[in-house]
C-alpha positions in Angstrom: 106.5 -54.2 202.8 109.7 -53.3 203.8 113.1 -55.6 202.8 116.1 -56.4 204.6 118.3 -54.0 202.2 115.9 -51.0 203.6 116.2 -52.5 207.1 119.9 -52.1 206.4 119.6 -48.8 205.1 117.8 -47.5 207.8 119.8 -49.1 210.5 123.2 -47.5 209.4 121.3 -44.3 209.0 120.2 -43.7 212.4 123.2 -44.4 213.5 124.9 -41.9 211.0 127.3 -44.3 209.2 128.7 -44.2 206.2 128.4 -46.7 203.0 132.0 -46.3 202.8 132.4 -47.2 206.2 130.4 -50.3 206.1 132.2 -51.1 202.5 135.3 -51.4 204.0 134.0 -53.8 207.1 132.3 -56.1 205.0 135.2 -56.3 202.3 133.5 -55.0 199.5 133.9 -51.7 197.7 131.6 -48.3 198.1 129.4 -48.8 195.2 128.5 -52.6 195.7 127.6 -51.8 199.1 125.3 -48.9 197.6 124.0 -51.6 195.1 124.0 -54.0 198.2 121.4 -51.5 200.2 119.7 -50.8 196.9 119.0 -54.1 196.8 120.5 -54.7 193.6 123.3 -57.0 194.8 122.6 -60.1 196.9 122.7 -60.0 200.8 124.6 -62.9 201.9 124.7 -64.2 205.5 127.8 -63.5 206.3 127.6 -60.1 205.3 124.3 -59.5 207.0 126.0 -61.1 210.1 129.0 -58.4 209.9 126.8 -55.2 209.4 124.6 -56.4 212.4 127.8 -56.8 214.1 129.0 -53.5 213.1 125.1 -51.6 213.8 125.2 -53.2 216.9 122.1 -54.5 216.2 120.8 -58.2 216.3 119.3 -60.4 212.8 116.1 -60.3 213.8 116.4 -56.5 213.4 117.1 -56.3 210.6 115.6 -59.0 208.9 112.4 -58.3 210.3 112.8 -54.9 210.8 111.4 -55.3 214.3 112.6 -54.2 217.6 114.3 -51.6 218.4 117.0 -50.6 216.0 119.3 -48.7 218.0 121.8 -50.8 220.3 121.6 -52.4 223.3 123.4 -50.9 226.6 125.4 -54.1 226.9 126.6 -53.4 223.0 127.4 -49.4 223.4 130.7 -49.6 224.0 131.2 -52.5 221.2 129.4 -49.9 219.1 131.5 -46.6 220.1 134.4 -48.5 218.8 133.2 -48.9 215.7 132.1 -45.2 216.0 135.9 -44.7 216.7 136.9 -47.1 214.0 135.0 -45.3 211.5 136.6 -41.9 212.4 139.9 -43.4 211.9 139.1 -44.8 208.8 137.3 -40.7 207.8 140.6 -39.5 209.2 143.0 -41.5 206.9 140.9 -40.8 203.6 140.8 -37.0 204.4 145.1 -36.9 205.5 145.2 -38.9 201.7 143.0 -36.4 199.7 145.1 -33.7 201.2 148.1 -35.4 200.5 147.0 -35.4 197.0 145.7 -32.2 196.6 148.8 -30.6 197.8 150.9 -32.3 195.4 148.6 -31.4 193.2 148.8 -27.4 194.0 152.6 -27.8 193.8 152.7 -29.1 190.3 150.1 -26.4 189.3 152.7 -23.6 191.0 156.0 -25.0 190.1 154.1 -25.1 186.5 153.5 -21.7 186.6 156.4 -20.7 188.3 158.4 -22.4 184.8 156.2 -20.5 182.7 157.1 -17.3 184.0 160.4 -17.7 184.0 161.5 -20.0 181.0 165.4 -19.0 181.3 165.6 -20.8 185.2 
């Protein structure tokens, strides 16, 4: 029989959503939510409340693992923002990482560039 966590897990796949995505919405970090839909951390309420919200998908879904998982037209659009919201979020993290990584290559070169020429 199937559990809420893999209800969860399921859910947010179809719907091609990240753990760090839903980490962020529920308050919690990357790897508790991966322990959360692991079902090695516990599953309160309120967080199964917020990642329904965020599937677009009711309780009963995914409690039960019943219904149809993927949203309701009346919920589409509440579900395209957090489709958009989730971009953004992708967006940030990647202009961060390449933030980092540049400063990173211009250590490495201005590095280099001192080793070649020690008089400067």
């Amino acid at each position: 029989m199937a559990r809420v966590c893999d209800h969860v897990r399921d859910a947010r796949n179809q719907r091609n959503i990240s753990q760090e995505y839903m980490a962020s919405v529920i308050g919690i970090d990357t790897s508790s939510y991966h322990r959360l839909e692991k079902g090695n951390t516990p599953l309160t309420i309120d967080r199964l409340e917020k990642i329904a919200h965020t599937l677009g998908v009711s309780l009963h879904v995914l409690i039960c693992g019943e219904g149809h998982a993927y949203p309701d037209i009346e919920r589409n659009a509440e579900y395209l923002h957090h489709l958009e919201t989730e971009i953004s979020f992708l967006r940030k993290q990647l202009q961060e990482k390449d933030a980092q990584l540049s400063l990173f290559i211009e250590g490495k070169l201005e590095l280099h560039r001192s080793a070649a020429n020690p008089l400067r």
